[in-house]
Every structure is written in C-alpha cells, then in structure tokens.
N, C-alpha and C positions, 0 to 999 in steps of 0.2 A: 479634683478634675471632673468625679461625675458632673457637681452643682454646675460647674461653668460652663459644662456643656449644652444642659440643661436650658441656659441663659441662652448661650448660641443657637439652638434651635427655634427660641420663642423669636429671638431680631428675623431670623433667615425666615422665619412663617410669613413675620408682616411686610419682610420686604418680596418676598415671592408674594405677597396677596396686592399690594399694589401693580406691579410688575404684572401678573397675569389676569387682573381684573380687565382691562381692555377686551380679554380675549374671552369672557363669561368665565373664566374659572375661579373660584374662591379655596385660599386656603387658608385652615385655621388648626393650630396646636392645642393639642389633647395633655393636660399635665397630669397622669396617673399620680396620688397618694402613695400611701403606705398598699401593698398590693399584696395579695396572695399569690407567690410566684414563685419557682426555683431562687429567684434571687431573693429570698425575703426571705424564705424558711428558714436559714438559721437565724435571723433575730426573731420569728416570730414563735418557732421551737423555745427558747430563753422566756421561762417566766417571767423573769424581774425584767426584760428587754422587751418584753410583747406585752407587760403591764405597764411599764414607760411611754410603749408607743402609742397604744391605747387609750390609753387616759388621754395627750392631747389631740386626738379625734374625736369631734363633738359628737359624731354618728356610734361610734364607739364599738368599732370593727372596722378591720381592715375590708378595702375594695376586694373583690372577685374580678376573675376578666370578663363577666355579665353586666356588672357596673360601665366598665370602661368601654364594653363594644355599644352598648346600649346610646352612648352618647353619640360615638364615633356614628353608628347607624343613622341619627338624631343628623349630623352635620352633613351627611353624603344623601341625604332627603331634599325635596324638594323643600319641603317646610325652612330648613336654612339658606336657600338660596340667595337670598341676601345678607347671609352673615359671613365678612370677610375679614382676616387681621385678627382674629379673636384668640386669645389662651380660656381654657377653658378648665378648670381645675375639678376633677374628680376624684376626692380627697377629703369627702365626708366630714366637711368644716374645717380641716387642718388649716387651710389660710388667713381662713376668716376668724383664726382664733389668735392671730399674732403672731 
C-alpha cells in the first residue's frame, strides 16, 4: 500500500502541474530514497538490512533530511521556475541502478 501510494502522488503532482500552470504555479514531486528517519531506523539499525540496503545505492549511504531539503530549496528557487510535472528522485542512484 505504501509503493501505491507512492504512485498516486507522482499522477496527482503532474496532473496539479498542468492544472495550475495557467496560473504561474509549478508543481513537482520530490521522491526521498532510503532516508535517515524515525521510519527507517529499524532497518537501518539491522546490519545484514542496512548492508542489503546499502549495497543497492550507488552513492552508498542512505539520504539525510539535508539531501532531500536541499533539492526541495532547489525547486521552490527561482532557478526552477520553469520546471513543472517533474519526479525528481533523491535516492543516491537507487533508480538508476534498476
């Protein structure tokens, strides 16, 4: 149920970014990785779970919330003004490894 939710948020970003581009607004979905977070600690507490996890991120550690605000700051900048529809995966290669 989490992944699908997951899914639902990425349709509802691009159909909210057509939808209120008329109006100058751009929205764009932020897809945290493996994170350092209350919700992560127990697999990343789990040696053999946080060397599993580990191993398929190419960067080879999990994000921080400085990773992921850093982007976030990045998209509510003037500099993405014209970036609208976008997923944007901050996940230290996790996708782009298959």
């Amino acid at each position: 149920a989490y992944a699908a939710s997951k899914g639902g948020v990425l349709l509802l970003g691009r159909a909210l970014a057509v939808d209120w581009a008329p109006h100058g607004i751009t929205v764009n979905v932020v897809g945290p990785g493996v994170t350092d977070t209350p919700m992560s600690a127990r697999s990343l507490a789990d040696p053999d779970r946080r060397d599993a996890l580990l191993a398929r991120i190419p960067l080879g550690r999990p994000a921080d919330a400085a990773d992921v605000a850093g982007v976030i700051a990045f998209l509510v900048s003037p500099q993405a003004a014209y970036m609208t529809g976008a997923f944007v995966a901050v996940d230290g290669g996790w996708l782009a490894r298959g």
